[in-house]
ZADO-1210 file (C-alpha; in nm, 4 decimals, padded with zeros to 6 digits):
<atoms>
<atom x="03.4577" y="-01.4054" z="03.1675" code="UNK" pos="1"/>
<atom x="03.3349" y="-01.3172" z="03.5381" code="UNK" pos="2"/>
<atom x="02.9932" y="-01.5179" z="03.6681" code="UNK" pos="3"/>
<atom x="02.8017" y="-01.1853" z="03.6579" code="UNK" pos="4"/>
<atom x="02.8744" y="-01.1339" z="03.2679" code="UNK" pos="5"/>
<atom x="02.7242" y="-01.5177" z="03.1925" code="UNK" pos="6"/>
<atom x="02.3919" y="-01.4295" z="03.3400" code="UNK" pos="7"/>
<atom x="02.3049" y="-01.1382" z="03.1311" code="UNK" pos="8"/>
<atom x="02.0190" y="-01.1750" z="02.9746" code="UNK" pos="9"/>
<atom x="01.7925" y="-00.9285" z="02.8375" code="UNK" pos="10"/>
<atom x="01.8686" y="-00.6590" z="02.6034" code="UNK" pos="11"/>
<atom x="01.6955" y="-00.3640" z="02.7602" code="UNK" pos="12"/>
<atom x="01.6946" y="-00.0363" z="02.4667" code="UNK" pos="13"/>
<atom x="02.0713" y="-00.0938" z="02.3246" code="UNK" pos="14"/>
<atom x="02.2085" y="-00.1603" z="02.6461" code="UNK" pos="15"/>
<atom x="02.2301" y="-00.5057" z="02.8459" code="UNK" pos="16"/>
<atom x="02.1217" y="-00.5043" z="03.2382" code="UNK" pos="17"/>
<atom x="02.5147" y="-00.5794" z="03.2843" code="UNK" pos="18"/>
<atom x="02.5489" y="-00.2565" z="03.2112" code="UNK" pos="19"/>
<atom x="02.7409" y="-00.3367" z="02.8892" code="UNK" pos="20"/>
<atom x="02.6815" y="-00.0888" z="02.5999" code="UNK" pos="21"/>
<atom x="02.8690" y="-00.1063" z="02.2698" code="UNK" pos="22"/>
<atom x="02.7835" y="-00.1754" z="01.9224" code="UNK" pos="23"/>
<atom x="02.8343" y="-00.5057" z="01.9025" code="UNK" pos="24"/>
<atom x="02.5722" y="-00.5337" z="02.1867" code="UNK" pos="25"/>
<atom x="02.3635" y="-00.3226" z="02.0523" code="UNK" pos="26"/>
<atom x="02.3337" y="-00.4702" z="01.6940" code="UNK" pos="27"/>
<atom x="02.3012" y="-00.8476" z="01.8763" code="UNK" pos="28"/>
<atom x="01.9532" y="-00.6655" z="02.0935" code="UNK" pos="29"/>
<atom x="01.8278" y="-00.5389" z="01.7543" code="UNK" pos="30"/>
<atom x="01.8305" y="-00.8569" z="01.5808" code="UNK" pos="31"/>
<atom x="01.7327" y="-01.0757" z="01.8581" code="UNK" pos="32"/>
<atom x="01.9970" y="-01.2971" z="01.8379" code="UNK" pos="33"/>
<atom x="02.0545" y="-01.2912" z="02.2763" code="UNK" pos="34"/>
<atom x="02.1930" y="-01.6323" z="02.2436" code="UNK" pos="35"/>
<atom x="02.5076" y="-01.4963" z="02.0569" code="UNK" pos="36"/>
<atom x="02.5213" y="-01.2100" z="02.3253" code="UNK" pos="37"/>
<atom x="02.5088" y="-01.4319" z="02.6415" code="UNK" pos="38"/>
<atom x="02.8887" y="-01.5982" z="02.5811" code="UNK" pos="39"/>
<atom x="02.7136" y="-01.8654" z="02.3249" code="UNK" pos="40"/>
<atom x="02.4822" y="-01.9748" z="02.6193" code="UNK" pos="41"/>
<atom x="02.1411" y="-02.0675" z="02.4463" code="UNK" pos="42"/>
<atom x="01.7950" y="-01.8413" z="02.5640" code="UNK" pos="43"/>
<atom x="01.4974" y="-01.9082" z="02.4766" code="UNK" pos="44"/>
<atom x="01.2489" y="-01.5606" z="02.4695" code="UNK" pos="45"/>
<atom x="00.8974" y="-01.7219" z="02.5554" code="UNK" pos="46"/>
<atom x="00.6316" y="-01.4112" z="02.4521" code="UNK" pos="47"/>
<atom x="00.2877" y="-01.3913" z="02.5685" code="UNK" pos="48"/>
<atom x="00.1001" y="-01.1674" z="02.4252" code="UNK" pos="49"/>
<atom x="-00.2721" y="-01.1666" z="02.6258" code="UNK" pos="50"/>
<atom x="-00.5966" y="-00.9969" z="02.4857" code="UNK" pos="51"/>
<atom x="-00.8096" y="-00.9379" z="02.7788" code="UNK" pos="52"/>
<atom x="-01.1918" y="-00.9457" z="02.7292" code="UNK" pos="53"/>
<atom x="-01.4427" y="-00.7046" z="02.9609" code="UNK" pos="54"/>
<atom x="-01.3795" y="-00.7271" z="03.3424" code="UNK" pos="55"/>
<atom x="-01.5890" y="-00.9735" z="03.4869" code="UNK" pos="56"/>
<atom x="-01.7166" y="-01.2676" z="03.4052" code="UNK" pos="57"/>
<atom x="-01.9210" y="-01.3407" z="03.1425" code="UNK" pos="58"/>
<atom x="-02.1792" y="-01.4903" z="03.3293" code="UNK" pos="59"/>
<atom x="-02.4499" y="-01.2395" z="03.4505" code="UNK" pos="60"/>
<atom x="-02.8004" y="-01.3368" z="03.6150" code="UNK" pos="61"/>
<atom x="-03.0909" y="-01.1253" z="03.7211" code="UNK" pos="62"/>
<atom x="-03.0705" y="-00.8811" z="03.4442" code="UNK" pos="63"/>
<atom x="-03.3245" y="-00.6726" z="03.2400" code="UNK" pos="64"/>
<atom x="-03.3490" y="-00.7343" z="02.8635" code="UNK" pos="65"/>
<atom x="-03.1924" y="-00.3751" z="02.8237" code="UNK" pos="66"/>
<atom x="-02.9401" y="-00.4648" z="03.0496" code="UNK" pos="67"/>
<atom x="-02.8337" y="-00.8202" z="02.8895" code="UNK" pos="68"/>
<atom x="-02.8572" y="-00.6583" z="02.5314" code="UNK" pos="69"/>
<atom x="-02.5871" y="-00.3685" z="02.6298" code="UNK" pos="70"/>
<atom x="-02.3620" y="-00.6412" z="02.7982" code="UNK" pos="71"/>
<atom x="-02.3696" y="-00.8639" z="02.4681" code="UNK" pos="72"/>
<atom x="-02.2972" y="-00.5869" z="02.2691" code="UNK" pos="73"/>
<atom x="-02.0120" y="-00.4682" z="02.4495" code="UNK" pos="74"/>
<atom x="-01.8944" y="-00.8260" z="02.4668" code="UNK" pos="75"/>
<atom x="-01.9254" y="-00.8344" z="02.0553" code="UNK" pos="76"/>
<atom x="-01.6886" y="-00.5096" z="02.0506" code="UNK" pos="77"/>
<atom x="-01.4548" y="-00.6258" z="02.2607" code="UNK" pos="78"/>
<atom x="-01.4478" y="-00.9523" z="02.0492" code="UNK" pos="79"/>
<atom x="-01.3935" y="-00.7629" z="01.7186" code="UNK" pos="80"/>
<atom x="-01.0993" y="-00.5993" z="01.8621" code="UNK" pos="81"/>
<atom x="-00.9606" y="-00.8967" z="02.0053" code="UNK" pos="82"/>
<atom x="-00.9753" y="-01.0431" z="01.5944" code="UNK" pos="83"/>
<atom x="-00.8289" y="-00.7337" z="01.4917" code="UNK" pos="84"/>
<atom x="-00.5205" y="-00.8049" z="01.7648" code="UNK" pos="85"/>
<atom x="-00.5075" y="-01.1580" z="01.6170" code="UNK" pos="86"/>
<atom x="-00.4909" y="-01.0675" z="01.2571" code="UNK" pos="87"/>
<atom x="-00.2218" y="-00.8462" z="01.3035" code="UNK" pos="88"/>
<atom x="-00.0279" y="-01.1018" z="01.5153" code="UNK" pos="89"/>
<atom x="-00.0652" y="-01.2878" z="01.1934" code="UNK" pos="90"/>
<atom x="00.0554" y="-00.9794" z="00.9646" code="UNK" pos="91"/>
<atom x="00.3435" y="-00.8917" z="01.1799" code="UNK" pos="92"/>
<atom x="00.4356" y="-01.2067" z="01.2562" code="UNK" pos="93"/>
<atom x="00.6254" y="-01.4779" z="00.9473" code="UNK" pos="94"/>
<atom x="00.5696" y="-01.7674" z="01.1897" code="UNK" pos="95"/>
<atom x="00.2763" y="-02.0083" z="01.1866" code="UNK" pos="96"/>
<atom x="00.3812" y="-02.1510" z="01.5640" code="UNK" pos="97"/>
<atom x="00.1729" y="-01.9485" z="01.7438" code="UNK" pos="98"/>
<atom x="-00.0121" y="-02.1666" z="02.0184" code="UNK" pos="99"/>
<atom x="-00.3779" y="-01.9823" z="02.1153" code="UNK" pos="100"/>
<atom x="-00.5570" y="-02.0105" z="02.4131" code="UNK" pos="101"/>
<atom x="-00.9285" y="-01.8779" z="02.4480" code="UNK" pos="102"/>
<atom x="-01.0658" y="-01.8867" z="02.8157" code="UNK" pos="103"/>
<atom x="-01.3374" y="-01.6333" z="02.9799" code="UNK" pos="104"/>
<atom x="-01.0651" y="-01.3740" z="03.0340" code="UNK" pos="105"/>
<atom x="-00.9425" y="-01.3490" z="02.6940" code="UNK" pos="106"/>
<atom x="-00.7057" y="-01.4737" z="02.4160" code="UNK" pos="107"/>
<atom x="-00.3450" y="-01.5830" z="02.4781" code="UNK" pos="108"/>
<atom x="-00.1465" y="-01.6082" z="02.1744" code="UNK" pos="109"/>
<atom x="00.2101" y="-01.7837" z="02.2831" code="UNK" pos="110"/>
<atom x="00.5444" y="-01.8284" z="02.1184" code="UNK" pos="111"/>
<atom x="00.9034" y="-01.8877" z="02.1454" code="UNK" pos="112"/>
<atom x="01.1423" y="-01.6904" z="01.9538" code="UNK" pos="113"/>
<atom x="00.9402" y="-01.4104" z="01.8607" code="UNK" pos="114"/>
<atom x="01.0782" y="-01.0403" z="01.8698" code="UNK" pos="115"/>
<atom x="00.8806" y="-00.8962" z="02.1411" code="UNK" pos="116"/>
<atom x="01.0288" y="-00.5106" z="02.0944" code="UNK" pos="117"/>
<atom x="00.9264" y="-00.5349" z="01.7292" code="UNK" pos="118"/>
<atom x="00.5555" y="-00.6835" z="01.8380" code="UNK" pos="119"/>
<atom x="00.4833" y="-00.4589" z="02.0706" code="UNK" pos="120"/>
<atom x="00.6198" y="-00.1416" z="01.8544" code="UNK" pos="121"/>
<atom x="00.4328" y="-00.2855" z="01.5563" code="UNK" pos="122"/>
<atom x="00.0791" y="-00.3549" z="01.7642" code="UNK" pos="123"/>
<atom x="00.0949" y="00.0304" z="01.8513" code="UNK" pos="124"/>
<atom x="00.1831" y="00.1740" z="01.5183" code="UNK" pos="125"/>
<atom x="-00.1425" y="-00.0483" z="01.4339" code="UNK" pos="126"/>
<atom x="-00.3616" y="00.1974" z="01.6673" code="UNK" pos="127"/>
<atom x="-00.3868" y="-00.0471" z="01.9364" code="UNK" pos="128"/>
<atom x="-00.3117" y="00.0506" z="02.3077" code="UNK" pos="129"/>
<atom x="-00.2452" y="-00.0817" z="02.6361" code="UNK" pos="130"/>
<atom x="-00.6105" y="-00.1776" z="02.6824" code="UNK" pos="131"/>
<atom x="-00.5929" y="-00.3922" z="02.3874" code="UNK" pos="132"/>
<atom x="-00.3013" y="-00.6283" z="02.4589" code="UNK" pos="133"/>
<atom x="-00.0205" y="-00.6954" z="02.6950" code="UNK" pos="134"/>
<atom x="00.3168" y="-00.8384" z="02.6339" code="UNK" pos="135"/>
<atom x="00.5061" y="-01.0699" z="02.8668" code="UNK" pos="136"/>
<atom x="00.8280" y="-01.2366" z="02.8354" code="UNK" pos="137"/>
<atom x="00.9280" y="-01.4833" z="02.9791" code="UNK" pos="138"/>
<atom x="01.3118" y="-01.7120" z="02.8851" code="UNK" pos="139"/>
<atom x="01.4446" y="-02.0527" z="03.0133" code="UNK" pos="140"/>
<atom x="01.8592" y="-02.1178" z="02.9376" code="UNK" pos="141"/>
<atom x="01.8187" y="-02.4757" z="02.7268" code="UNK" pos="142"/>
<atom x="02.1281" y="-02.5879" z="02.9929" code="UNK" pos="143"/>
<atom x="01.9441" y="-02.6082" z="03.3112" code="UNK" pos="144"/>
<atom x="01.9276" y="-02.4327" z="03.6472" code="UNK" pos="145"/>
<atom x="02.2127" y="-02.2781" z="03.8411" code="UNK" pos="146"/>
</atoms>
């Protein structure tokens, strides 16, 4: 096995970005079982999926009462959105390992091992777009650096 075909790594559609496309490839992408693929060298998918809140911080001076009342309520939209992301994290998702992080620019809901095609595919057939959430992957190879 050359040095080039160990560092494979990511399934991208059915194909890997080795280039190698056949259906033994293609059925280890669909389940998500890149370990397997990768010569029985161990990846761990890290996914991130973030759920921004409005631009802009959320503290505002010198405002009218008008002014402060449409920022709230726009803040309170964006909030119930940001539950509706999270509860069908929770639907889509069979894991309970989900580690959330709430800061002034939004939710982060983390996890290792999670599907990240089938999130993202599932979070759109859901209605949600690319204002709602964004997915990010990230891996680490359990034996160390190169």
């Amino acid at each position: 096995m050359s040095f080039a075909a160990l560092l494979k790594t990511r399934p991208v559609g059915d194909s890997f970005a080795s280039g190698v496309n056949d259906d033994e490839h293609a059925a280890v992408a669909d389940s998500g079982d890149v370990a397997n693929a990768d010569g029985g060298l161990p990846v761990v998918w890290h996914v991130i999926v973030d759920i921004p809140f409005l631009d802009g911080p959320f503290r505002r001076t010198r405002l009218s009462l008008d002014e402060a009342s449409e920022a709230l309520s726009k803040r309170v939209e964006r909030a119930t959105v940001v539950e509706r992301v999270l509860r069908a994290l929770r639907s889509i998702s069979d894991a309970d390992d989900w580690q959330v992080t709430i800061s002034w620019k939004g939710v982060r809901a983390e996890r290792d091992g999670e599907s990240y095609e089938r999130l993202e595919q599932e979070l759109r057939a859901a209605g949600f777009d690319d204002g709602d959430f964004e997915i990010r992957v990230e891996y680490a190879r359990s034996w160390g650096m190169l």
